[in-house]
N, C-alpha and C positions, 0 to 999 in steps of 0.2 A: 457478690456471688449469686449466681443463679439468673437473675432478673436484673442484675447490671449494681445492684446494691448491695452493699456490705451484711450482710444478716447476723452474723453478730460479733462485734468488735473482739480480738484478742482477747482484751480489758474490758469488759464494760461497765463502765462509768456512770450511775446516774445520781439525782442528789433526790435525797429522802425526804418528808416534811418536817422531819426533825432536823434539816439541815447538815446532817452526817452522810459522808458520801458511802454508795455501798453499790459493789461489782462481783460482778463473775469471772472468773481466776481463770478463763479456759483453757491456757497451759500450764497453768496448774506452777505457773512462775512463784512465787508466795511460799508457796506449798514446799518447793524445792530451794528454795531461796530462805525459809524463815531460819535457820542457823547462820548463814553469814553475818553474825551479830556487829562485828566490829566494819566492814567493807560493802552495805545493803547497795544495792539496785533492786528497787522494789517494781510492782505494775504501774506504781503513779509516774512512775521513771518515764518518759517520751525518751526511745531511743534509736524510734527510726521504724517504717513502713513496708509492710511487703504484700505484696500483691498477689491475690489468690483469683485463677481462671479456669473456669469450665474445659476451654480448650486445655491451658497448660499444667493443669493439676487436677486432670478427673478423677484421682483416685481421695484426692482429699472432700469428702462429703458432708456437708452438714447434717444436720436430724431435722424432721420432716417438722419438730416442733421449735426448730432453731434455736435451740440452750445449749448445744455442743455440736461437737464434731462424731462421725463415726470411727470409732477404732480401728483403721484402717495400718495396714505396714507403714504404707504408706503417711499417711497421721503420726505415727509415732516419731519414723525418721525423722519428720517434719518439727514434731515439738523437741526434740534430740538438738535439731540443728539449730532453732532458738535459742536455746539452753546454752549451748556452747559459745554462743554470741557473747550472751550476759557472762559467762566465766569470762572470759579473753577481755571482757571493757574492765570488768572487776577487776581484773589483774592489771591493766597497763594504767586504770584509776590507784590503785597501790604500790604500784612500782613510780606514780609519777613522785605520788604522797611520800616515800620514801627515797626517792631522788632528793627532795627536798628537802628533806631532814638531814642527809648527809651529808648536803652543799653546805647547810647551814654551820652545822657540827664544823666541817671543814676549816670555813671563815672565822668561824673562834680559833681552830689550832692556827692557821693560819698568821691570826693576829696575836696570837701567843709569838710567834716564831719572827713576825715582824718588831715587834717590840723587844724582844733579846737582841733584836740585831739592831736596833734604834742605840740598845745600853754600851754594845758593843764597839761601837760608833763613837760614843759621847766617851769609853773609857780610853779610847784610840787618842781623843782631843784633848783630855787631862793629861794623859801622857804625853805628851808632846807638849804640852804646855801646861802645867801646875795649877799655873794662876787662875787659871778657868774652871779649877774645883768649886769654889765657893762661888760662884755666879750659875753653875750648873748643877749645884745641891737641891734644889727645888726640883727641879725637872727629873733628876733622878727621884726625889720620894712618888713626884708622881705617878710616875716611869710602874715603880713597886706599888702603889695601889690599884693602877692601872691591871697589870699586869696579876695581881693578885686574885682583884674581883674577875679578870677571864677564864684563873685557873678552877676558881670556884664555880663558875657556871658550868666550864667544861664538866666537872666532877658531878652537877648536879643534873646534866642530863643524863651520862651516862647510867646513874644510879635511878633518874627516871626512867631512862628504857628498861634499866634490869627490874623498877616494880614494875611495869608493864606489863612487860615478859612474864612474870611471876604470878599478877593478875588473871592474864593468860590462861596457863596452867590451870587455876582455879576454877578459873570458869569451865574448861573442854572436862577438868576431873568431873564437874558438876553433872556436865552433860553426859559423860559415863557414867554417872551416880542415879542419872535419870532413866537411862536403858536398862540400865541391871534392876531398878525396882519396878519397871514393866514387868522385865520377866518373873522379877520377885513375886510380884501380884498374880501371876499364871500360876507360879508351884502353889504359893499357900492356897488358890483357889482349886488348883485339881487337890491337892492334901484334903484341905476343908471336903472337899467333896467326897473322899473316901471315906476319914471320920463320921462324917454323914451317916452313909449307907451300911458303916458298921456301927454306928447305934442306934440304927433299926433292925438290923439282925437284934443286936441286944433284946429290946423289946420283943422281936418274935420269936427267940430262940436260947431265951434266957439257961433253959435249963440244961442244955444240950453240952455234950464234952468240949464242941469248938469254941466253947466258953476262953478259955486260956490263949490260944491259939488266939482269937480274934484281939483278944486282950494285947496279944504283942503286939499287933499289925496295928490298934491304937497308938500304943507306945511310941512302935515305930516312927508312925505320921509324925507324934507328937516332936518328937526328938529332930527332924527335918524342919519343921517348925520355928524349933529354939535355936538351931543351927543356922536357919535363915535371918534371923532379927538379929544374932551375936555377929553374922557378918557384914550386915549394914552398921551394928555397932564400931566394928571393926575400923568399918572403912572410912565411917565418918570422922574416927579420932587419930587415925593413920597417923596423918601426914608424913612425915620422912622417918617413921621410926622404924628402927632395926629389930628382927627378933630372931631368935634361936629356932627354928623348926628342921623338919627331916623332909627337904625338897624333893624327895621320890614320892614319898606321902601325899605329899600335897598334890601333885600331878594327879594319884589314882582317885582321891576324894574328889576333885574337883570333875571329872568324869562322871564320879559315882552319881554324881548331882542329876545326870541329863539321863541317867538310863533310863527312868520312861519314856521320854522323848525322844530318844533315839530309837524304841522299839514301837515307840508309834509312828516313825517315820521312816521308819525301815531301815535304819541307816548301820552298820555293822561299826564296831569298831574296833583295830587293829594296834593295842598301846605297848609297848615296848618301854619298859621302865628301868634306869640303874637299879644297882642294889643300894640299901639305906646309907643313906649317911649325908650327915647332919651341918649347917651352912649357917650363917646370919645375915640377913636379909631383911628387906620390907616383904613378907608375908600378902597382905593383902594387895599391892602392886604385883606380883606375882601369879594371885590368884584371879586379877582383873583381866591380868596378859591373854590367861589359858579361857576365862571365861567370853568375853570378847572375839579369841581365834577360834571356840567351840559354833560358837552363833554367827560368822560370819561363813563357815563350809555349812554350818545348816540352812541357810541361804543360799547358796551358792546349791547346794544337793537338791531344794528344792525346785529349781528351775530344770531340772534333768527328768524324763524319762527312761529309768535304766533301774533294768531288777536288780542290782550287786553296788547301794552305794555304802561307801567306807570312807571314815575318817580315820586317819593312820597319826601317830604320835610313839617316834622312837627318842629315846634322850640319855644321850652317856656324860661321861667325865671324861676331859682329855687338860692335863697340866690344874693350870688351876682353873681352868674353864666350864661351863655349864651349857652343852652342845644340845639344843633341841631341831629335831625335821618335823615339823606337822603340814603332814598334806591329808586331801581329801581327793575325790574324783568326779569332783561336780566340772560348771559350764566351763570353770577356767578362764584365762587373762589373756585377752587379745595383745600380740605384742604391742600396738599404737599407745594403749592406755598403760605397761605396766608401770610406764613411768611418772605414773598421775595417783596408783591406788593409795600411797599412805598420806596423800595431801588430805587436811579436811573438808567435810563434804561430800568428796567424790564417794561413789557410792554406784558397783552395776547391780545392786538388786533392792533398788527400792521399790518395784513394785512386793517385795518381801518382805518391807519394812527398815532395809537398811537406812540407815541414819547419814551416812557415810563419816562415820566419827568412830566406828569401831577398830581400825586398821589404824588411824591417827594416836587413836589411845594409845596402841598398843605401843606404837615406835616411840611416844612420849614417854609411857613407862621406862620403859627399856634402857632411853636416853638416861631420866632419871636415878637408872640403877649402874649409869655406866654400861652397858649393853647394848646389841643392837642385833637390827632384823632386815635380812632383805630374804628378797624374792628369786630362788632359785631351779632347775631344771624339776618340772614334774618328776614324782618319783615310777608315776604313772603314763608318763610316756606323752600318749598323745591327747589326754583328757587331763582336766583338774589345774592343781598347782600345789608347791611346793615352799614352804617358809622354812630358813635355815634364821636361826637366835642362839644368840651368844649370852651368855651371860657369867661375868667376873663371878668368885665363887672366894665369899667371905669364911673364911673356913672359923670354927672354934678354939681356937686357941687350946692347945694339950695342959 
């Protein structure tokens, strides 16, 4: 570039005198890549050359001190269209990987079903002829260990895929275990912060009537506080357990959580709740759903220039079902992609921090609870979008 030389590789690659190699990530591949835990194409990856020209890409610039590129539209499309590269090899690398697995699985049933038809064969030629029981007894025991040890393996992959799967799970919960105590780390840090500065009033204002009063607003923090570490308690001892709670409750509490947040962000909120009544449930699965779909339209609202933004969340009873709409009015889903938001990863507001594992959670949960979520007509029209979830409704028995 520029002078007919590459100025600075993609990747660059150099080796250190400690013999550990160490590069610059300049699309930031790595970065956007470090969750594909199980399927990596990483920058060590050689996956092919593209060629960057003064004439045919003036809009893509380097920096006059050549460590990066200028953040140009044009640059971004550009690292956009890499990107999408490495998804599409990732994918047709795991679709070959499980083409594989399934041929294999195949050839075991396969040979299960050739082998019944071997016994089926040999029972055709006893019949027909008696005498050829006892010269064909061996081949039949064979036949049956044969035929035994296939059905074993078959039953031993299957139950390998299901820990797998179940592996799986564990890990992406982890990884929602990991976003929620970022933000965990935010509240107890503005909390701490206000404890703070109300006891230094204490100290300056000890004697004063807003003595009591401030005394709540301690309490208060402190009670957010204890609320916040009983719900990582919570979550950590979950697993699949059921509990009796009032799921209209839990909807307005889990709200109540973001009100500063929401009014430092200007963001309005517009909750339509049933009236009480009481369900058995995974509790903390529930409260990950609504937690997760709060901070994914608070991302979505931040990308927006617009004085009136609003997260809406209406939710009724219909049979024995638990009908929620949560929409917001932020950038909204381009149709190309809506068919890609609840895969993991995918992710349109990482420069906001999305993870692209918040929308994944959430359809896992849901799975999880027998439930399910898709993505339905904004309620708002021509901005934003719309999430319709279902959710089975274990009722308490009278």
């Amino acid at each position: 570039y520029r002078d007919g030389i590459l100025a600075t590789p993609f990747v660059e690659i150099a080796s250190t005198e400690e013999g550990v190699d160490k590069y610059r990530d300049i699309l930031g591949i790595d970065k956007r890549r470090w969750s594909n835990f199980f399927g990596k194409i990483s920058s060590h990856d050689f996956i092919g050359i593209i060629e960057i020209t003064k004439e045919n890409n003036p809009s893509i610039k380097d920096l006059t001190n050549r460590q990066d590129f200028e953040d140009t539209k044009e640059y971004k499309e550009f690292k956009k269209f890499i990107v999408e590269q490495i998804k599409q090899i990732e994918k047709k690398l795991d679709y070959e990987k499980q083409l594989i697995k399934k041929e294999n699985f195949n050839q075991i049933k396969n040979a299960e079903t050739e082998l019944d038809g071997i016994k089926d064969s040999l029972d055709s030629l006893v019949k027909r002829d008696p005498k050829l029981k006892e010269n064909i007894q061996p081949i039949y025991s064979h036949l049956k260990e044969v035929s035994s040890a296939l059905k074993t393996s078959s039953k031993e992959i299957v139950d390998l895929k299901q820990d797998i799967e179940k592996k799986e799970e564990l890990y992406f919960s982890l990884m929602s275990l990991q976003e929620y105590a970022g933000n965990l780390a935010h509240m107890i840090s503005n909390s701490l912060d206000k404890i703070l500065r109300i006891s230094r009033f204490f100290v300056k204002h000890l004697e004063k009537t807003e003595f009591r009063k401030k005394t709540l607003m301690l309490d208060s923090e402190l009670i957010k506080l204890q609320e916040d570490a009983n719900y990582m308690i919570d979550y950590a001892e979950s697993g699949h357990k059921l509990k009796q709670f009032d799921l209209s409750e839990l909807i307005l509490k889990v709200f109540e959580r973001y009100d500063e947040s929401f009014e430092d962000e200007n963001i309005s909120i517009q909750l339509t709740k049933p009236e009480s009544f009481i369900v058995v449930h995974n509790e903390t699965f529930l409260r990950d759903i609504f937690n997760n779909l709060i901070s994914n339209s608070r991302r979505a609202l931040k990308k927006i220039d617009r004085n009136k933004k609003i997260i809406k969340c209406s939710a009724y009873k219909e049979e024995d079902e638990f009908i929620i709409l949560f929409s917001d009015n932020g950038i909204g889903i381009e149709d190309n992609i809506k068919a890609k938001i609840f895969d993991r990863y995918f992710s349109t507001t990482k420069e906001e921090g999305g993870a692209g594992i918040g929308l994944y959670v959430v359809k896992n949960n849901l799975k999880t609870l027998n439930g399910t979520i898709e993505l339905i007509e904004s309620e708002f029209k021509e901005v934003g979008c719309t999430f319709k979830i279902i959710i089975p409704i274990k009722k308490v028995e009278e």
